[in-house]
C-alpha positions as CSV (number, residue, x, y, z in Angstrom):
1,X,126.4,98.5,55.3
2,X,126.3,100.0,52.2
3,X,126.1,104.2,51.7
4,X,122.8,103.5,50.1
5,X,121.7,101.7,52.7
6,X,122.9,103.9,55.5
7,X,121.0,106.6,53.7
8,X,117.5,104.9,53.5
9,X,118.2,103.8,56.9
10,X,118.9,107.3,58.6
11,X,122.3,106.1,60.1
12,X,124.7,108.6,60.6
13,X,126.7,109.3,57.5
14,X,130.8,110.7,58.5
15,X,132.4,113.6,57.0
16,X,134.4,111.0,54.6
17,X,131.0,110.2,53.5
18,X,130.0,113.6,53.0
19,X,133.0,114.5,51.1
20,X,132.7,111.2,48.9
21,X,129.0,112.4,48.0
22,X,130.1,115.8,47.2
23,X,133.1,114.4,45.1
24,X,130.5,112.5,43.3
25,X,132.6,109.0,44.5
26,X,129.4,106.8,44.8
27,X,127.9,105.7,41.6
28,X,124.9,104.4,43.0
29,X,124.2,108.3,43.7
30,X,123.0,111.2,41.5
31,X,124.1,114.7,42.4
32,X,120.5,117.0,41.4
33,X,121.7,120.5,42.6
34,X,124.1,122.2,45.0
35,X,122.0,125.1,46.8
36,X,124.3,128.2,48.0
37,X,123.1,130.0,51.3
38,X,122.5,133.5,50.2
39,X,123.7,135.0,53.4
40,X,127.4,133.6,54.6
41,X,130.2,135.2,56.1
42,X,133.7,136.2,55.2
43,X,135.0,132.9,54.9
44,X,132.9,130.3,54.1
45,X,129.2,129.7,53.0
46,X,127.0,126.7,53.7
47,X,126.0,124.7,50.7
48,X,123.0,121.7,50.3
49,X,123.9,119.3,48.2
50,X,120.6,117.5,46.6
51,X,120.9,114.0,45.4
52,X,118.9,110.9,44.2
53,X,119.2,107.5,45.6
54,X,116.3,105.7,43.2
55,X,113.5,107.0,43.6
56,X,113.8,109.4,46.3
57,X,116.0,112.7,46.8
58,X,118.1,113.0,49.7
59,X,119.9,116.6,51.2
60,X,123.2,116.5,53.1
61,X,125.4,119.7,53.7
62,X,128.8,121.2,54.1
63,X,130.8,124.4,54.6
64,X,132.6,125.6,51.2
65,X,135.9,128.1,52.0
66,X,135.2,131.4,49.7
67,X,138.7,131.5,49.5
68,X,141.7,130.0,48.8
69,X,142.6,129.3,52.5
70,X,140.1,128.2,53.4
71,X,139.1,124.8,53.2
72,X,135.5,123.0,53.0
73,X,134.7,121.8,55.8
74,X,132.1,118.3,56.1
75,X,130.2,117.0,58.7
76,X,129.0,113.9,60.3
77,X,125.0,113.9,59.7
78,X,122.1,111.5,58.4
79,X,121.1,112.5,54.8
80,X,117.4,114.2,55.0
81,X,114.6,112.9,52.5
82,X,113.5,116.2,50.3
83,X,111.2,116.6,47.5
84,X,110.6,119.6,45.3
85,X,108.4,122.2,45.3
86,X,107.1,124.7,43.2
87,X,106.8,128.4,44.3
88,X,105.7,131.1,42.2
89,X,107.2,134.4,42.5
90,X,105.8,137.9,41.5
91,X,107.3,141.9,40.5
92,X,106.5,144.5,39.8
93,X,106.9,146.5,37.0
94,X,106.3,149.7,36.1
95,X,103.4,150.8,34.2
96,X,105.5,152.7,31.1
97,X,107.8,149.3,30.8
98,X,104.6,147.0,30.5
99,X,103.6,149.1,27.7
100,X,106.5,148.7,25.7
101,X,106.8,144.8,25.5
């Protein structure tokens, strides 16, 4: 079975897999965006990696090492269909600063 296939199928993807789609080994894949969780700890961080398998975007994660020690770490899991989605976000500003623009 193909990675392609094992994606649209929701089989269980290993943490070979997951590296290989990180390290951007599959060409029938197309890395969109890595999102970094905010809020980590000392030594590592999770990250989403966002990717398109034709017409649909897919999410699979791993651990990246915030330092030099430590190592990423990938996981077995089955990809998760995503789609986009627009949020707008609001400040505030002060009164003076609006003036001056």
């Amino acid at each position: 079975m193909t990675i392609v296939e094992k994606i649209k199928n929701g089989v269980e993807l290993s943490d070979k897999e997951i590296e290989s789609i990180y390290h951007e080994k599959y060409k029938e894949l197309s890395i969109i965006e890595e999102v970094v969780d905010p809020d980590h700890d000392r030594w590592s961080t999770n990250v989403d990696i966002i990717f398109g398998v034709e017409d649909k975007l897919y999410s699979v994660y791993f651990d990246r090492g915030l330092t030099e020690s430590q190592p990423d770490w990938f996981y077995k899991q089955v990809a998760v269909e995503v789609y986009k989605k627009a949020i707008t976000s609001y400040i505030y500003v002060k009164v003076e600063e609006e003036s001056q623009q």
